[in-house]
RODO-396006 format. One record per residue (C-alpha): residue in three letters; z, x, y; residue number from 1. Coordinates in steps of 0.02 Angstrom, whole numbers. Layout:
N
> ALA,Z,X,Y,NUM;
...
//
This chain:
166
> UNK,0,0,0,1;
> UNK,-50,45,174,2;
> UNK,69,11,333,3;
> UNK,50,5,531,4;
> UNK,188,-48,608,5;
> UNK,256,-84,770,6;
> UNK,428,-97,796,7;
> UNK,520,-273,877,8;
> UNK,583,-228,1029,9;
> UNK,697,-405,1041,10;
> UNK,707,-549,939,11;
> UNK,525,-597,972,12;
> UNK,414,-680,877,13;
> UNK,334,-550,736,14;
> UNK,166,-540,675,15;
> UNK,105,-472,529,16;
> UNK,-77,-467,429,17;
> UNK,-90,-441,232,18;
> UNK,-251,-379,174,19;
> UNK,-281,-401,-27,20;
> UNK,-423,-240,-47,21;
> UNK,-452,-53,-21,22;
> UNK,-415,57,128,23;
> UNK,-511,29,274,24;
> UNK,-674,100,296,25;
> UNK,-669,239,444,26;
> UNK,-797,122,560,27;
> UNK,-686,-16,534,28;
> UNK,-513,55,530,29;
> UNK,-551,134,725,30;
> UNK,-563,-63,770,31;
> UNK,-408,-127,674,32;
> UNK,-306,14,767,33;
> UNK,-377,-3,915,34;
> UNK,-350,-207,921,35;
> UNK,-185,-177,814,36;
> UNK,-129,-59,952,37;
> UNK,-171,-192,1088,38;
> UNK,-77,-338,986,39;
> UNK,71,-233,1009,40;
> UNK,96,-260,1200,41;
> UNK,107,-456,1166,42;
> UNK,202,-435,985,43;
> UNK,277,-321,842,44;
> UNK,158,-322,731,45;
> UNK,112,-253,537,46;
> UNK,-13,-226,423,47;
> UNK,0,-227,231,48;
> UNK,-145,-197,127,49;
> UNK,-111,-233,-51,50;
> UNK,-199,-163,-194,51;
> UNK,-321,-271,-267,52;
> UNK,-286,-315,-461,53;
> UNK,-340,-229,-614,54;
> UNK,-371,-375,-725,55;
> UNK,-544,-437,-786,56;
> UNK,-549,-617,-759,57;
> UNK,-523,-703,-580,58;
> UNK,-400,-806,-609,59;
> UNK,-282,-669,-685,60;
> UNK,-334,-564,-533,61;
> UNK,-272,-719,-426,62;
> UNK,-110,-718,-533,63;
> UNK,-55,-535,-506,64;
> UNK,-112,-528,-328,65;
> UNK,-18,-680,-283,66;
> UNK,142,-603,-358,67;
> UNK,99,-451,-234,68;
> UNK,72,-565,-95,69;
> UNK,248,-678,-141,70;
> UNK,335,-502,-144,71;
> UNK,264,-460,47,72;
> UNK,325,-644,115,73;
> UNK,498,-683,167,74;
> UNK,569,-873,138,75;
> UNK,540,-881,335,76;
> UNK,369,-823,364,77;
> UNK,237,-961,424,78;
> UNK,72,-918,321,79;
> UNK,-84,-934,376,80;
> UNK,-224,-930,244,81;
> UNK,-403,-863,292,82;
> UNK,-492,-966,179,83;
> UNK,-683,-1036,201,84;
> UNK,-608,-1187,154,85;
> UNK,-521,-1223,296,86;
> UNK,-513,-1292,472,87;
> UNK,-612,-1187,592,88;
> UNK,-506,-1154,740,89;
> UNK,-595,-1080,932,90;
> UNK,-510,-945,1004,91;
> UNK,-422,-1067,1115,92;
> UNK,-360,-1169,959,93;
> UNK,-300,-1012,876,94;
> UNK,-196,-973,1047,95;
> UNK,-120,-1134,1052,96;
> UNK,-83,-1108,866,97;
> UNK,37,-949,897,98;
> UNK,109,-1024,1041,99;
> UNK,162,-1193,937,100;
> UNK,248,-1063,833,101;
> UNK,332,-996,950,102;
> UNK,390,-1134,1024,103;
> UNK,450,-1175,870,104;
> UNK,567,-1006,852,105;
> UNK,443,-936,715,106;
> UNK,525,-779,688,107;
> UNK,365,-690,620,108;
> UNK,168,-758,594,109;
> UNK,71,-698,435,110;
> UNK,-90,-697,422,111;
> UNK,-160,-686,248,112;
> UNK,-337,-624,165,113;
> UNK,-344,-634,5,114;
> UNK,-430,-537,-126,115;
> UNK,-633,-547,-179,116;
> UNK,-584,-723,-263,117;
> UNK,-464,-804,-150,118;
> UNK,-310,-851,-178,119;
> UNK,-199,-912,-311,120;
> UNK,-154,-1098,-298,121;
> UNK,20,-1052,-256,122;
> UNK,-25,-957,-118,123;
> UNK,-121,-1078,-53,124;
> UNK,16,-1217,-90,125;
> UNK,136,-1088,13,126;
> UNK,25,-1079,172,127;
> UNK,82,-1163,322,128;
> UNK,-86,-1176,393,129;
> UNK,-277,-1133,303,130;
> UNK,-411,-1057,432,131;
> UNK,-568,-1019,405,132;
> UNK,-670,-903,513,133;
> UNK,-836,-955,497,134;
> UNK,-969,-1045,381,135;
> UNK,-1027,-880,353,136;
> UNK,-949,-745,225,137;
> UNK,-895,-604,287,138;
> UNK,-835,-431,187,139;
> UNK,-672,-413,181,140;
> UNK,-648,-266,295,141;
> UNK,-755,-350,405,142;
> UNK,-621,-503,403,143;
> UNK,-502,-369,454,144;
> UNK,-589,-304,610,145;
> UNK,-622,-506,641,146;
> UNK,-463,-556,617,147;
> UNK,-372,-427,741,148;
> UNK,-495,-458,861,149;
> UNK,-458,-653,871,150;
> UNK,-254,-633,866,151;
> UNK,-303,-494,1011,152;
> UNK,-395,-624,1095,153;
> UNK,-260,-753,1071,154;
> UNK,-138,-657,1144,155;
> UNK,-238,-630,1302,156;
> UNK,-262,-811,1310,157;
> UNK,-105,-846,1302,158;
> UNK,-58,-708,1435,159;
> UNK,-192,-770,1541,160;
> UNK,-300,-638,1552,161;
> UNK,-467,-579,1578,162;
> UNK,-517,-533,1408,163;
> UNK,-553,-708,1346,164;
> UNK,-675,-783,1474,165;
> UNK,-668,-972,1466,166;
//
């Protein structure tokens, strides 16, 4: 497992992202950081990749993965699935999303992608909230890169400034 972390500096809201894959790929990893690095001045924030499994068939590969992804997750966490099968969200929508969870004292925000063949119905069972990013599929590095980019974008929304032009 791979981590970048950013410590809390209060008792602020936390957010972290779990990958299920390899290690990033060098032109994509300079954009996690980058984005990762700029998440950091609205929230602490993580990043967990987590190995993908060994087994042969997918839905053994969902089974071990998910008991990965169970370990990473405390009882508190609000989950949020990237799955195609769910609600498409604009950049405004995903703002408003981490704010509700703040409001709500959310004391940390995961986002979730899961390995090549999704998720285990538990996880999915487990997950607060399902997004999808697009009609489209995307590899999952890609997803990564995507993914920091939005929750950057969110938090400039949400700070009101001039990243996000509406």
């Amino acid at each position: 497992m791979i981590y970048i972390y950013y410590e809390a500096k209060n008792n602020e809201l936390k957010i972290a992202f779990i990958s299920v894959g390899k290690a990033h790929e060098p032109y994509i990893k300079e954009g996690v950081l980058n984005f990762t690095q700029r998440i950091s001045h609205y929230y602490p924030i993580d990043w967990q990749l987590i190995a993908p499994a060994k087994a042969t068939e997918p839905a053994q590969i969902k089974k071990v993965e998910a008991v990965s992804i169970l370990k990473a997750l405390q009882s508190t966490d609000i989950l949020i699935l990237l799955d195609e099968t769910g609600k498409m969200l604009s950049s405004p929508g995903l703002a408003k999303l981490i704010q509700q969870k703040a409001n709500q004292s959310t004391q940390k925000i995961v986002f979730l992608i899961g390995g090549a063949y999704g998720v285990a119905e538990e996880i999915k069972k487990r997950a607060q909230f399902t997004w999808s990013l697009s009609e489209l599929v995307f590899p999952h590095m890609l997803v990564r890169l995507i993914l920091a980019e939005q929750v950057y974008r969110a938090c400039s929304i949400l700070a009101n400034e001039k990243y996000h032009h509406q």
